[in-house]
Structures are given as C-alpha cells and as structure tokens.
Residue, then its C-alpha position, 0 to 999 in steps of 0.5 A: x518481460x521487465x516492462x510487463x513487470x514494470x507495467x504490472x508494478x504501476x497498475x498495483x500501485x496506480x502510479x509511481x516514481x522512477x526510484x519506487x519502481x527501481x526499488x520495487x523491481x530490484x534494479x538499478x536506477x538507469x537500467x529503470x529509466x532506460x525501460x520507462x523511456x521504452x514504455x513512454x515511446x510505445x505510449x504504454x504509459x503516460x506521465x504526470x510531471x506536476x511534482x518534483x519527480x515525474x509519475x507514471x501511470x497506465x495509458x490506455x495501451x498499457x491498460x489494454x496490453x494487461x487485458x484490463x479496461x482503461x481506468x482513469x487515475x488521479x493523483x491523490x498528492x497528500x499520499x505521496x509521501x506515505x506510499x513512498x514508505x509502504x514502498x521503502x519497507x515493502x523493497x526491504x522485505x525478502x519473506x513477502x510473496x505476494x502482496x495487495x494494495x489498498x488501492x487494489x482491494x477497493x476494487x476487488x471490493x472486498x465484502x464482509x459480514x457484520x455481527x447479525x451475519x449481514x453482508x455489506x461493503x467494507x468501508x476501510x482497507x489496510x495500507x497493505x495486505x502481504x502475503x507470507x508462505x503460512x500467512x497473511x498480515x495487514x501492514x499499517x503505517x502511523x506517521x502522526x497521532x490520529x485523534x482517539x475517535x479516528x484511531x477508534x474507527x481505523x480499528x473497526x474498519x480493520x475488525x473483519x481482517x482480525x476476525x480471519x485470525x489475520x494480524x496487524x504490524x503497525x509501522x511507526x517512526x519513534x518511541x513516542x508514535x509507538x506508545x501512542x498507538x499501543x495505548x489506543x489498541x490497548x484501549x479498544x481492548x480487543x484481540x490484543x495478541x494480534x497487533x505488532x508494533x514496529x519501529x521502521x527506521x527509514x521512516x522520515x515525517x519531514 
C-alpha cells in the first residue's frame, strides 16, 4: 500500500528526491529510503543520479502498475529548486485535500473560452491547484522579480481560473518581493479582491 502511494506521489510530480517524498508522505526519512530501495529492486521506478541527490521517476513498470501508458520524463533541472518549495509548503498544510500539479494539468489539457466564447487550449498553468473542503485556490510562488510584461502575461494566463471565482495565494520570500507583486496586480487592476499575498518563511532564493 505505501509504495503504491509512493508511486502515485512521483507520477503527481514526475520526479522526486527521497526528502520530498518522505516530506509528501509524512514519513520518516529511513522508513522512505527502505520503501524507494524496495521500488528500485522491482524496477518500478528508475533513477536519475546527475544531481547531488538522486531523483526518482516511474519506469515502465511502475507506469503499467498504475494503469497508465510509459511517459518519458525529462528533468527540467532549472526547477529543481522551485518544486522543492511548492513541496515544503505544500507538506506544511493540514486543510488541503486534494491537489494538482502544473505538470498534472498540462495533460488534462485544460481548455477555456475566451471572451467571444471560442474555445481553445490554455497556454499557462498555475504551480499548483489545491483543493479546500469549500474551495479550490491557485498557489503561485514568486522567488525573483519577473519583468512587468512578463508579471503582465502570468495574469492573463491565469484569468480563466479568476473568472471561475477561484483565488490566488501568491507565495513570496521577503517584504521587497511582496510589494513587488502587489503593485503589479494592483496595476493589471482586475479582480483584486481575488489575489492574496503570503510571505513563506522557509522560502530560501540561494
């Protein structure tokens, strides 16, 4: 039953580290590694080993053990750092009961409407959509400032989520990255009452 979980952990994910998936189920850290050396001798999962801490991914087998198709996944390394933090706050929570990667809803491939009621494929997606008792929420995390044009376009590409009533919790390390982001959706002046900001301490920008 926990390496099911634990294969259904890295197939939200794509791919993690021993401490995300320790954090993720709530375990301790040994307990984990037992269960992924487990995984490894079954061959349902593979390891990449070019960081300073491995990363697991589904192999073949393990895609097949959860009824899905074998998807290549290929380690986008410049995140590394940023899902790390989506996975430290997200451990954090105890209100959550669901939730949804990016990487999950690029292939649900969401589809909206824009405002002449044509339907097309959205072509952005929050870090992550939670799923309250009462609610949904987008959660987004600003590390660094982002030009205005480029802050500009994150909004557009989240204006279908606003437009279904669903808010924004903007996550941010500092005071500085946090007046920073309210004046750019102060200047985008749009469904203001929906964005939160939030500063998350464990935040680390080194």
């Amino acid at each position: 039953m926990e390496q099911v979980k634990i294969l259904n952990i890295i197939n939200h994910w794509g791919y993690l580290n021993t401490e995300q998936i320790a954090l993720l189920l709530n375990k301790n850290i040994n307990t984990t590694r037992t269960l992924l050396k487990s995984l490894t001798v079954k061959k349902l999962i593979r390891i990449d080993n070019l960081t300073r801490k491995n990363y697991y991914m589904l192999s073949s087998l393990g895609n097949q053990k959860l009824g899905q198709s074998y998807k290549p996944i290929k380690i986008n390394y410049n995140e590394l750092v940023h899902q790390d933090l989506l996975i430290k706050w997200l451990s954090q929570q105890n209100d959550i009961i669901s939730y949804q990667t990016e990487k999950e809803l690029k292939a649900e491939g969401h589809l909206i409407k824009d405002v002449w009621g044509n339907t097309k494929s959205k072509q952005g997606y929050p870090d992550l959509l939670v799923h309250y008792e009462n609610k949904e929420m987008i959660i987004e995390f600003e590390r660094t400032r982002k030009s205005k044009d480029k802050f500009k376009l994150k909004l557009n590409n989240l204006r279908s989520y606003l437009l279904q009533n669903i808010h924004i919790k903007w996550l941010v390390p500092n005071e500085n990255m946090k007046k920073f982001v309210d004046e750019q959706i102060k200047e985008y002046n749009w469904k203001l009452e929906q964005h939160h900001i939030e500063i998350f301490k464990n935040i680390d920008i080194s």
